[in-house]
Backbone as JSON Lines, residues from 0, in Angstrom:
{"i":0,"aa":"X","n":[-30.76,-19.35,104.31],"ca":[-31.29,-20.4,105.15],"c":[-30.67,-20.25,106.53]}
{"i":1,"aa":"X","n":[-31.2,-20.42,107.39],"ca":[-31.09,-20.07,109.14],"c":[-30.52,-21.87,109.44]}
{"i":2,"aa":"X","n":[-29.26,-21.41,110.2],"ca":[-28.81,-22.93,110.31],"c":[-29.89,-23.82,111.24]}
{"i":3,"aa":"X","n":[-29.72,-24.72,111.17],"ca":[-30.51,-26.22,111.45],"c":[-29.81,-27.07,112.58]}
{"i":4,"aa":"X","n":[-30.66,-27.88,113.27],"ca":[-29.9,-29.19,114.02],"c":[-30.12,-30.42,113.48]}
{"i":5,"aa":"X","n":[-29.1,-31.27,113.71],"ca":[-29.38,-32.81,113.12],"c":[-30.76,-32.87,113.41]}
{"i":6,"aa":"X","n":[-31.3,-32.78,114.63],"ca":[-32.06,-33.52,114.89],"c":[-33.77,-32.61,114.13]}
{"i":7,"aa":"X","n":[-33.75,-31.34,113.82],"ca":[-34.64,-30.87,113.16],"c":[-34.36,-31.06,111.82]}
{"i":8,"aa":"X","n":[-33.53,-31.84,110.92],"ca":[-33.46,-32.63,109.95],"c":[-34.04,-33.72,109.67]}
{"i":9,"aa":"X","n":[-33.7,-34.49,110.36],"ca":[-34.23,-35.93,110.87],"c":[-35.72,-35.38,110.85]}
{"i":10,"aa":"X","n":[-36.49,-34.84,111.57],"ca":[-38.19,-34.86,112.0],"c":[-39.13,-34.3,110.65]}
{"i":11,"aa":"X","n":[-37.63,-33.8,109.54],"ca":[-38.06,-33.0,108.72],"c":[-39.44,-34.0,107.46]}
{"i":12,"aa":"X","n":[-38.39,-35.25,107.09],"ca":[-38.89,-35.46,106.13],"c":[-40.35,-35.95,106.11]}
{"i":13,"aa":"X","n":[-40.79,-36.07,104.96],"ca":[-42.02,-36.47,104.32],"c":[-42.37,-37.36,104.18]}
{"i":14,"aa":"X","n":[-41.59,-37.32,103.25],"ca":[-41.43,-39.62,102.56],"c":[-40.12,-40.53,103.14]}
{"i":15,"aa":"X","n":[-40.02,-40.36,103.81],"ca":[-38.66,-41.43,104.73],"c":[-39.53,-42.07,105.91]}
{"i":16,"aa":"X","n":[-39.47,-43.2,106.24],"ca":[-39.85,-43.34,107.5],"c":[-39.09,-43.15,108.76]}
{"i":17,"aa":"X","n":[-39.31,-43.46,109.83],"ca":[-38.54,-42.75,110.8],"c":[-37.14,-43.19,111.19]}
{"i":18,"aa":"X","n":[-37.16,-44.87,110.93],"ca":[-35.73,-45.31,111.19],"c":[-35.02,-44.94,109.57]}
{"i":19,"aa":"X","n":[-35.46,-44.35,108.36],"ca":[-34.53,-44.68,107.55],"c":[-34.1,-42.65,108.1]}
{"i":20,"aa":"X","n":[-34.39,-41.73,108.69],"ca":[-34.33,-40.5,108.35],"c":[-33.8,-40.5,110.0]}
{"i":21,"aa":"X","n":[-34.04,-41.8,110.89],"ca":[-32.79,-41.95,112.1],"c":[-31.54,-42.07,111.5]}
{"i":22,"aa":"X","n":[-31.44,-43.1,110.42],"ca":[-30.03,-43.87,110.24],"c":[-29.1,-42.51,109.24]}
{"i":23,"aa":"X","n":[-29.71,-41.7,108.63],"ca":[-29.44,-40.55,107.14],"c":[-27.61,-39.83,107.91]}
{"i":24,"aa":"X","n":[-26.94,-39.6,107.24],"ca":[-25.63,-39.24,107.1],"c":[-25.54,-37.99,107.24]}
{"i":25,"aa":"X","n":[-25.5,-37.21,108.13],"ca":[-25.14,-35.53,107.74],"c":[-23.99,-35.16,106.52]}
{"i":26,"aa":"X","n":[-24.74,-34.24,106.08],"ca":[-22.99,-33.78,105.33],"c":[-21.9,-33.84,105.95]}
{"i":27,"aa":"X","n":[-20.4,-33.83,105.17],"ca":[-19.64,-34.19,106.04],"c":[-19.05,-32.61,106.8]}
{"i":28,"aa":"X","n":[-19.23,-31.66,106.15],"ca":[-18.67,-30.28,106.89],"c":[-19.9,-29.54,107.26]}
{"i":29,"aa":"X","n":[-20.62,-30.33,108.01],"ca":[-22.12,-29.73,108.57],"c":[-21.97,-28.79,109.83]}
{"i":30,"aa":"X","n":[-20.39,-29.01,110.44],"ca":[-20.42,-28.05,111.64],"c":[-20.2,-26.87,111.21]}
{"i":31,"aa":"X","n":[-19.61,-26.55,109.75],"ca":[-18.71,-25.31,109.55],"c":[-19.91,-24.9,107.94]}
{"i":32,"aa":"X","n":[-20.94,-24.97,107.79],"ca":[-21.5,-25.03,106.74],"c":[-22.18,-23.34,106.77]}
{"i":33,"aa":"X","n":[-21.82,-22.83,105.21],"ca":[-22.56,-21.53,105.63],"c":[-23.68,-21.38,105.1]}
{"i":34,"aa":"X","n":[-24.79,-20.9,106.28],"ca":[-25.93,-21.5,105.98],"c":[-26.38,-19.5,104.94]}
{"i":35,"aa":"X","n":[-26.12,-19.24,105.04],"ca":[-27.07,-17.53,104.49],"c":[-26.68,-17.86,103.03]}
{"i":36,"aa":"X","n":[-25.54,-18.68,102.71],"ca":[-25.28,-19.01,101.19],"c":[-26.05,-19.78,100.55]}
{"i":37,"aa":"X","n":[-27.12,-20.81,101.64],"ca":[-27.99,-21.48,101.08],"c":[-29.63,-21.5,100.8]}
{"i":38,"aa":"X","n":[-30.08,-21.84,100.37],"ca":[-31.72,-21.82,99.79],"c":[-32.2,-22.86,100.15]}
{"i":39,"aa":"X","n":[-31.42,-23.77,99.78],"ca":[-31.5,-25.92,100.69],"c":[-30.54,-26.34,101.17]}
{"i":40,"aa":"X","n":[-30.42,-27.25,101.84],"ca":[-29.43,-27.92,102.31],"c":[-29.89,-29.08,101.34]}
{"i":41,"aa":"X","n":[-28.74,-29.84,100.44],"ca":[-28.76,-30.88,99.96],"c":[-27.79,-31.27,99.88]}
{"i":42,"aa":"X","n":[-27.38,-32.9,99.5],"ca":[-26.25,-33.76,99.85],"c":[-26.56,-35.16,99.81]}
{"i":43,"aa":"X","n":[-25.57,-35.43,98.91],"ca":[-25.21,-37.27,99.22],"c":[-25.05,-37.77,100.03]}
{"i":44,"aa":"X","n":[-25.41,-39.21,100.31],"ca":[-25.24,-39.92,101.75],"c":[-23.75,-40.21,101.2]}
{"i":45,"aa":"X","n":[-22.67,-40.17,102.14],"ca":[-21.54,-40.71,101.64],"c":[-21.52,-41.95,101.65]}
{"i":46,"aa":"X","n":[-21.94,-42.65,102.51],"ca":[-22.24,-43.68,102.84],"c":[-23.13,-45.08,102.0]}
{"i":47,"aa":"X","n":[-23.61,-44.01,100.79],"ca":[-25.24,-44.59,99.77],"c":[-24.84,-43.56,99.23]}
{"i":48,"aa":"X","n":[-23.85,-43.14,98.34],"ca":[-24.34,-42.61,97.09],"c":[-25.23,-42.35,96.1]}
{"i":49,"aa":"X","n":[-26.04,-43.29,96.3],"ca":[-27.65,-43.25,95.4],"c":[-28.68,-42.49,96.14]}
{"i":50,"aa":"X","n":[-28.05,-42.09,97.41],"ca":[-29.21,-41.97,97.86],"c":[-28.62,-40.23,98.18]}
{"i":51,"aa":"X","n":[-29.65,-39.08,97.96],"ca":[-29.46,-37.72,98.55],"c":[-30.99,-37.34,99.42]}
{"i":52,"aa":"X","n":[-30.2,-36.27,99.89],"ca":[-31.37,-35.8,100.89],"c":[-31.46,-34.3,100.65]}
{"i":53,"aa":"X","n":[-33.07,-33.59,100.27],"ca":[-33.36,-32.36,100.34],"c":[-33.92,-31.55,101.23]}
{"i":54,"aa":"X","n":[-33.13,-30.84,102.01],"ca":[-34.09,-30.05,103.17],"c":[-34.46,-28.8,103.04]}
{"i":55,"aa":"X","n":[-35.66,-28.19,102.78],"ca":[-36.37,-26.8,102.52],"c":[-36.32,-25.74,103.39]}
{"i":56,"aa":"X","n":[-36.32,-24.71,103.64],"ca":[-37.32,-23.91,104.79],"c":[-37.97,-23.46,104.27]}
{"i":57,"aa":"X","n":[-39.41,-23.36,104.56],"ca":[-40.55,-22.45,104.12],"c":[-41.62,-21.8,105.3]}
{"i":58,"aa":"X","n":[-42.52,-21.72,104.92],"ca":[-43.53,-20.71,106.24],"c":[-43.88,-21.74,106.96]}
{"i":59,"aa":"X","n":[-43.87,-23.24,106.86],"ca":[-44.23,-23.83,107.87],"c":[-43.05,-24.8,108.61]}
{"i":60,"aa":"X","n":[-41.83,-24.38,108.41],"ca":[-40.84,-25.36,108.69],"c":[-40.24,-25.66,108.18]}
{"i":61,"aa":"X","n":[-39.12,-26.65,108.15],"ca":[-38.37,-27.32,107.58],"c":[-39.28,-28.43,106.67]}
{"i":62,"aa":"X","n":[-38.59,-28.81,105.36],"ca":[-39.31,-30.14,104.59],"c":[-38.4,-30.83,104.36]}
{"i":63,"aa":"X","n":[-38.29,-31.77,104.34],"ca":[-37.15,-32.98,104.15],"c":[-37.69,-34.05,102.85]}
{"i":64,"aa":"X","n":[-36.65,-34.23,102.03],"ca":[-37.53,-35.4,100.85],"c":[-36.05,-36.53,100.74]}
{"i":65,"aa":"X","n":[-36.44,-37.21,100.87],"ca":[-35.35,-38.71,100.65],"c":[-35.31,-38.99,99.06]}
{"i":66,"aa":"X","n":[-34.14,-38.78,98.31],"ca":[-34.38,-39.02,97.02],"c":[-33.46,-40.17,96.33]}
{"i":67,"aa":"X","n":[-33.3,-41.04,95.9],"ca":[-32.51,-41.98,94.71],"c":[-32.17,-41.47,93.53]}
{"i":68,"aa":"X","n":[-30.96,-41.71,93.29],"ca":[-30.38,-41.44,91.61],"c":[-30.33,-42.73,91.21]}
{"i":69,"aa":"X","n":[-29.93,-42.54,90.05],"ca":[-30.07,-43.99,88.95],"c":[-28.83,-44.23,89.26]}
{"i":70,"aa":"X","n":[-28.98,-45.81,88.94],"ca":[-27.82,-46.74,89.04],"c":[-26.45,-46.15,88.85]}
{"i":71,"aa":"X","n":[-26.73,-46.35,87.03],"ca":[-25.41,-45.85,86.43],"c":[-24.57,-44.42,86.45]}
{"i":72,"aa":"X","n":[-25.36,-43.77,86.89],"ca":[-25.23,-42.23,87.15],"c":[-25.57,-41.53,86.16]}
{"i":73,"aa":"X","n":[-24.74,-40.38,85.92],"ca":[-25.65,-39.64,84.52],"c":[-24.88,-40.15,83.22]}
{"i":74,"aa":"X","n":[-25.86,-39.97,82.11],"ca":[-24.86,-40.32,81.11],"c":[-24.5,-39.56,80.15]}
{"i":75,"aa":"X","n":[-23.48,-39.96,79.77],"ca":[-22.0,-38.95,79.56],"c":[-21.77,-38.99,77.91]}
{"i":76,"aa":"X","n":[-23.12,-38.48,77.22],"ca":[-23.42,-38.34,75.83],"c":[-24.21,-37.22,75.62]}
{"i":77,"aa":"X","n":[-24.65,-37.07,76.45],"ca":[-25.15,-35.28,76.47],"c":[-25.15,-35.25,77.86]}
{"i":78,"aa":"X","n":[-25.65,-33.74,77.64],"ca":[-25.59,-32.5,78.45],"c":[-27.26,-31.93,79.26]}
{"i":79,"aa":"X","n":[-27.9,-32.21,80.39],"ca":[-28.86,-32.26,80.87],"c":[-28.87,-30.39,81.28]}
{"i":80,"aa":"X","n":[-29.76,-30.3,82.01],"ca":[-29.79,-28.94,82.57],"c":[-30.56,-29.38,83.86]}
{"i":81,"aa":"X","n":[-30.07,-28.81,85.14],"ca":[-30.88,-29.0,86.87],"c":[-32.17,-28.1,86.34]}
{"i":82,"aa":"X","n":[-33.14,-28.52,86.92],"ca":[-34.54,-28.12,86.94],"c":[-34.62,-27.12,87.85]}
{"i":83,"aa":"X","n":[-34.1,-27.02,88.78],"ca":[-33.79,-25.85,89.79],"c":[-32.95,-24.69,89.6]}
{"i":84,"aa":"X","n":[-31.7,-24.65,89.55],"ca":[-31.05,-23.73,89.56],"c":[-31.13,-23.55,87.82]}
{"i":85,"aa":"X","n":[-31.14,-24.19,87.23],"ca":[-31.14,-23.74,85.55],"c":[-29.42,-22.96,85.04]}
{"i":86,"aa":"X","n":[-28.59,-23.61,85.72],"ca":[-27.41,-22.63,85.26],"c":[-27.02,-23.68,83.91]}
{"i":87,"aa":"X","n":[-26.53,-22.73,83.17],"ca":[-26.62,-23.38,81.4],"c":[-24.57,-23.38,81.68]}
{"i":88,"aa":"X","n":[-24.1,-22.56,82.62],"ca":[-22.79,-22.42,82.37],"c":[-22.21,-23.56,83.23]}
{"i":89,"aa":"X","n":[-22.68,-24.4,84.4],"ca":[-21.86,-25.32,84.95],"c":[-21.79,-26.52,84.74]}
{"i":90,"aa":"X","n":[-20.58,-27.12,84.62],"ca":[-20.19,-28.52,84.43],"c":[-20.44,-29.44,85.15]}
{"i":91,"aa":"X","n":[-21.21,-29.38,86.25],"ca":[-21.67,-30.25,87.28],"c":[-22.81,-31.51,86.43]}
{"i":92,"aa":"X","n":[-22.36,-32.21,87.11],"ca":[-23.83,-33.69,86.55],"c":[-24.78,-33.57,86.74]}
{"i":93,"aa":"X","n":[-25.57,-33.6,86.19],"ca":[-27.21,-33.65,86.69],"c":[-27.88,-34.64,86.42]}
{"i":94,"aa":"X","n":[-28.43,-35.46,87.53],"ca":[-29.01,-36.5,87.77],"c":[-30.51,-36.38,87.28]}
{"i":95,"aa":"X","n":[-31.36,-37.28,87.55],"ca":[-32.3,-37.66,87.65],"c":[-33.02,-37.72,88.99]}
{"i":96,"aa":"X","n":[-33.34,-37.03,90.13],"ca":[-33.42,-37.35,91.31],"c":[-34.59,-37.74,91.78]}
{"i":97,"aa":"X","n":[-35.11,-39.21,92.32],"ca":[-36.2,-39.66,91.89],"c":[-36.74,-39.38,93.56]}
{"i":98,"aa":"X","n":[-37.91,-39.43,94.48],"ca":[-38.33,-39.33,95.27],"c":[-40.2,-40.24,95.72]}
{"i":99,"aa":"X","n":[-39.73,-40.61,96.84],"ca":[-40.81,-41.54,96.95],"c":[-42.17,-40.21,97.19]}
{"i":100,"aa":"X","n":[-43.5,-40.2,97.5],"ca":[-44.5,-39.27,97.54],"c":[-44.66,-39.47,98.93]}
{"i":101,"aa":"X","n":[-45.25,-38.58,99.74],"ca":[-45.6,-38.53,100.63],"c":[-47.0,-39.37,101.54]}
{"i":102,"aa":"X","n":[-46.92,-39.61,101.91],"ca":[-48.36,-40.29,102.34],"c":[-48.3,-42.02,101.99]}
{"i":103,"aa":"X","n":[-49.88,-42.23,101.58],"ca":[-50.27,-43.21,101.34],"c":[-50.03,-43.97,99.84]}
{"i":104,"aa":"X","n":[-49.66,-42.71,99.12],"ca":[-49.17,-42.71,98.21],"c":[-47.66,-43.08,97.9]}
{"i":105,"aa":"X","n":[-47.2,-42.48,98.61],"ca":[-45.59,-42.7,98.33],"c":[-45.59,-44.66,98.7]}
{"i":106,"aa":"X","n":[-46.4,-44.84,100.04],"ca":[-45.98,-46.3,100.45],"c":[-47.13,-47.27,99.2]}
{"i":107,"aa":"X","n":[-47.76,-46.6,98.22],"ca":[-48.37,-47.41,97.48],"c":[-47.11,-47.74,96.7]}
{"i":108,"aa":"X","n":[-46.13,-47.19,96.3],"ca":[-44.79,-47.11,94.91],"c":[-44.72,-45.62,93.93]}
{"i":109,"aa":"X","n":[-45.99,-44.76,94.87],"ca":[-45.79,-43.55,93.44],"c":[-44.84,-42.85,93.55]}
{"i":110,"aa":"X","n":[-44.02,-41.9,92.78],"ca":[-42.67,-41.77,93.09],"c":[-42.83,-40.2,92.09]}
{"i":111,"aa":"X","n":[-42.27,-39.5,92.2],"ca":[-42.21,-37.71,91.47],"c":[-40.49,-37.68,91.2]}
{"i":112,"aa":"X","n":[-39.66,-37.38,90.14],"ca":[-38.58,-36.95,89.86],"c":[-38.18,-35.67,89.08]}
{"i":113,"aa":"X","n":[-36.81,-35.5,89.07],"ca":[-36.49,-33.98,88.66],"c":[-35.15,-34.11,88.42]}
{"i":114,"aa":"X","n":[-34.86,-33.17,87.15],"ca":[-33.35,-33.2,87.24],"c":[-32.9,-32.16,88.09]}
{"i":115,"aa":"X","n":[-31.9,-32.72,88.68],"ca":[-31.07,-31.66,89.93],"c":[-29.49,-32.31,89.57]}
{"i":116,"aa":"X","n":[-28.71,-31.04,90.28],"ca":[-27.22,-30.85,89.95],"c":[-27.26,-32.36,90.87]}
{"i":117,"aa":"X","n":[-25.88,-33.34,90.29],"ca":[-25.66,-34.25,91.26],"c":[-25.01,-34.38,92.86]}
{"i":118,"aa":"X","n":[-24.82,-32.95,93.07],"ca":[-24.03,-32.81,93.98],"c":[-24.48,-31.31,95.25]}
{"i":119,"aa":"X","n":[-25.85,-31.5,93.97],"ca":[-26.41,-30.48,95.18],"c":[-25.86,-28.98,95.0]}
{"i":120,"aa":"X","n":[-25.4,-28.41,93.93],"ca":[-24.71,-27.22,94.08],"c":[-25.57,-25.6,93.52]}
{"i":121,"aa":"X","n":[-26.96,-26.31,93.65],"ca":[-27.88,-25.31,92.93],"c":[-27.33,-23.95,93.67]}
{"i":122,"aa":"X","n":[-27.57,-23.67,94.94],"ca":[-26.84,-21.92,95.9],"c":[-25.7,-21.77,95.44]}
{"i":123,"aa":"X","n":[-24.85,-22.42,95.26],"ca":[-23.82,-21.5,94.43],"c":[-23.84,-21.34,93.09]}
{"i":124,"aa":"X","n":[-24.93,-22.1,91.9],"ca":[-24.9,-22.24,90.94],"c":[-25.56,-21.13,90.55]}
{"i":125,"aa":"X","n":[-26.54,-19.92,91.47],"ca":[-27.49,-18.99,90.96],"c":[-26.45,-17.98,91.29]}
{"i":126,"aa":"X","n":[-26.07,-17.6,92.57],"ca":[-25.17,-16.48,93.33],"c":[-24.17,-16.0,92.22]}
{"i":127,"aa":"X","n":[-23.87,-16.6,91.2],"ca":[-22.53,-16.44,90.34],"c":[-23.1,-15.09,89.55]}
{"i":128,"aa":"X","n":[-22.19,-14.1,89.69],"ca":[-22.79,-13.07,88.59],"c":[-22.21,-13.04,87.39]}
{"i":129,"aa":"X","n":[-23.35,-13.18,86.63],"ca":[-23.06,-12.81,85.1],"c":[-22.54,-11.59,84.38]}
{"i":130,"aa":"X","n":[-21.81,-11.76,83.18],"ca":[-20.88,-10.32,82.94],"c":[-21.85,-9.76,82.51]}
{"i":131,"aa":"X","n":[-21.86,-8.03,82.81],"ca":[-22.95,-7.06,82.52],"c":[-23.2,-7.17,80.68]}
{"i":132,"aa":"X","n":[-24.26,-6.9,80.37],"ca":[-24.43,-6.75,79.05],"c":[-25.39,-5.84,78.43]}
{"i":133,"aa":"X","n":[-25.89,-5.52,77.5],"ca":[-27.28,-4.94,76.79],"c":[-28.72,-5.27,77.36]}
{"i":134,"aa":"X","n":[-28.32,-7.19,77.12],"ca":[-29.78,-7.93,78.19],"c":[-29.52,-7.82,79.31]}
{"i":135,"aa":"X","n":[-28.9,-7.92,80.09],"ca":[-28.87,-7.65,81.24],"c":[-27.81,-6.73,82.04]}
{"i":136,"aa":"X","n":[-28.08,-5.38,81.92],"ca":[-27.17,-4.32,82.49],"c":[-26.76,-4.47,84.17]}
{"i":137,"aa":"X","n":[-27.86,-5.19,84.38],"ca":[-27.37,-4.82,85.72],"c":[-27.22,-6.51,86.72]}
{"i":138,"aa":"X","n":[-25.84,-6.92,86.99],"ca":[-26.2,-8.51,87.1],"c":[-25.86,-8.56,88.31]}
{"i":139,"aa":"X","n":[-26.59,-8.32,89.39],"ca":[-26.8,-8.18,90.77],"c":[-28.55,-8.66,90.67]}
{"i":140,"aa":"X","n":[-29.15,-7.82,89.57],"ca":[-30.72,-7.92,89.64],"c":[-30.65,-9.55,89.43]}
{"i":141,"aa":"X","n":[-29.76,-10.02,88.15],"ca":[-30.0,-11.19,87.59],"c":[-29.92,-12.26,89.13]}
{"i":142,"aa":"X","n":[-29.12,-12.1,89.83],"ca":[-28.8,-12.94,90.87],"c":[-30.23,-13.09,91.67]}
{"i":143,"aa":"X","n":[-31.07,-11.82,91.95],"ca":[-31.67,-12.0,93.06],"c":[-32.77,-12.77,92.42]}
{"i":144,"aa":"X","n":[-33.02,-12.77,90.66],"ca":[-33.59,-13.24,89.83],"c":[-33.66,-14.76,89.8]}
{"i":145,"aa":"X","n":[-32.57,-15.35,89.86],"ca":[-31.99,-16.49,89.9],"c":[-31.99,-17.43,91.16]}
{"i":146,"aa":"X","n":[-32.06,-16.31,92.13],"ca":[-32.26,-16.97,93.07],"c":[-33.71,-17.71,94.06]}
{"i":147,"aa":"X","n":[-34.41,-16.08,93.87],"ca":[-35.9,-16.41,93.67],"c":[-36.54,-17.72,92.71]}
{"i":148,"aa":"X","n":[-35.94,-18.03,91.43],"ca":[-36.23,-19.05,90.32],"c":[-35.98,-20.06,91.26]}
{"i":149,"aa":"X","n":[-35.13,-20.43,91.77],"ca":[-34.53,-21.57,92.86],"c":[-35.28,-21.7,93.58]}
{"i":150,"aa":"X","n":[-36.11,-21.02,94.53],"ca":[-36.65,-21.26,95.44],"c":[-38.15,-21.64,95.53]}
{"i":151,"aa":"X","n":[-38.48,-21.19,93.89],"ca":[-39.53,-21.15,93.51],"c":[-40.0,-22.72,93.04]}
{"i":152,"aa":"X","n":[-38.98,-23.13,92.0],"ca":[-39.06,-24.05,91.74],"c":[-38.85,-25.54,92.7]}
{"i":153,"aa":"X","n":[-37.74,-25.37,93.47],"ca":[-37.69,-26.22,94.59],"c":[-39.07,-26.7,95.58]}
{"i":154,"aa":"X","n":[-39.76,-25.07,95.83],"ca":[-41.2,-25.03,95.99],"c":[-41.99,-26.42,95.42]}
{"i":155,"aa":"X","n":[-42.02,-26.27,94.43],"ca":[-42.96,-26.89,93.56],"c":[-42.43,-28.49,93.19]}
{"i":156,"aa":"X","n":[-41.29,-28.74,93.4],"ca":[-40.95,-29.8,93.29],"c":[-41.32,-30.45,94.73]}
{"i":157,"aa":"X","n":[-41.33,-29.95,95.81],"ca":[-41.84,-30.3,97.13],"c":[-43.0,-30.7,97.11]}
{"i":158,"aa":"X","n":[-43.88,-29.68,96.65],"ca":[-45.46,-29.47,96.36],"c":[-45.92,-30.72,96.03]}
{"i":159,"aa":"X","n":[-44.93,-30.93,94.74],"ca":[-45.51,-32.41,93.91],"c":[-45.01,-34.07,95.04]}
{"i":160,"aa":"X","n":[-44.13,-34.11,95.5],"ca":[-43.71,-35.29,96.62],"c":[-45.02,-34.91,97.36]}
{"i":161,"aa":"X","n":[-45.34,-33.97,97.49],"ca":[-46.41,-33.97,99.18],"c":[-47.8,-33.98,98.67]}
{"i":162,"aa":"X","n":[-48.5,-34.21,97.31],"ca":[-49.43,-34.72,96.58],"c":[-50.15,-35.82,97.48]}
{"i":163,"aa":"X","n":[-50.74,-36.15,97.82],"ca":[-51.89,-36.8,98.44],"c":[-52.66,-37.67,96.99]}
């Protein structure tokens, strides 16, 4: 991902209106953030914990989606898997991340969700290489594998918020 300005963040989103995606929290190490490690920029408001923000790049720009987690947070009787990055090996939480729709729709109440890591850690969760094996001899391929899956799917979770 090619670094970003606040302010091409802000113009990004979809479903936020304009003062709630004026008022939105940058990450807090947004000056020093390395962007070629990432696929999205995502992050908690520190400020609103319930509330995270997803920003894309694709062929037409930046996409921005305003999302809510559940109250209680995740719960801590099983074991979920992120819909995005799909890593089966990390201990990270995975939420529920709910998102209003785009349009006329979103301001009717319709709403699209997904499980995602709670903390946003899908780019480092694919990059990790796996120890070489029989299934997979060569785990450099698996990465670029993994990473493509990420981007793909993130895709499509966009796709569905921007539903008309």
């Amino acid at each position: 991902m090619q670094s970003v300005t606040p302010q091409q963040i802000r113009s990004s989103f979809v479903n936020a209106s304009r003062s709630e995606a004026a008022k939105l929290n940058l990450p807090q190490h947004f000056d020093s953030m390395d962007w070629d490690s990432l696929d999205f920029l995502g992050w908690r408001d520190p400020k609103m914990p319930l509330r995270g923000y997803l920003v894309v790049p694709g062929p037409k720009g930046l996409t921005g989606v305003l999302l809510r987690a559940p109250e209680g947070g995740a719960r801590k009787n099983r074991s979920v898997l992120c819909e995005l990055c799909r890593d089966v090996f990390s201990k990270e939480d995975v939420l529920l991340w709910v998102a209003r729709r785009a349009g006329q729709s979103g301001r009717n109440g319709n709403t699209v969700g997904t499980l995602i890591c709670a903390d946003f850690l899908c780019s480092g969760n694919v990059r990790k290489e796996p120890p070489a094996n029989e299934i997979n001899p060569d785990p450099a391929a698996v990465v670029v594998r993994q990473i493509q899956g990420l981007q793909d799917r993130t895709a499509q979770f966009l796709g569905r918020v921007q539903l008309k």
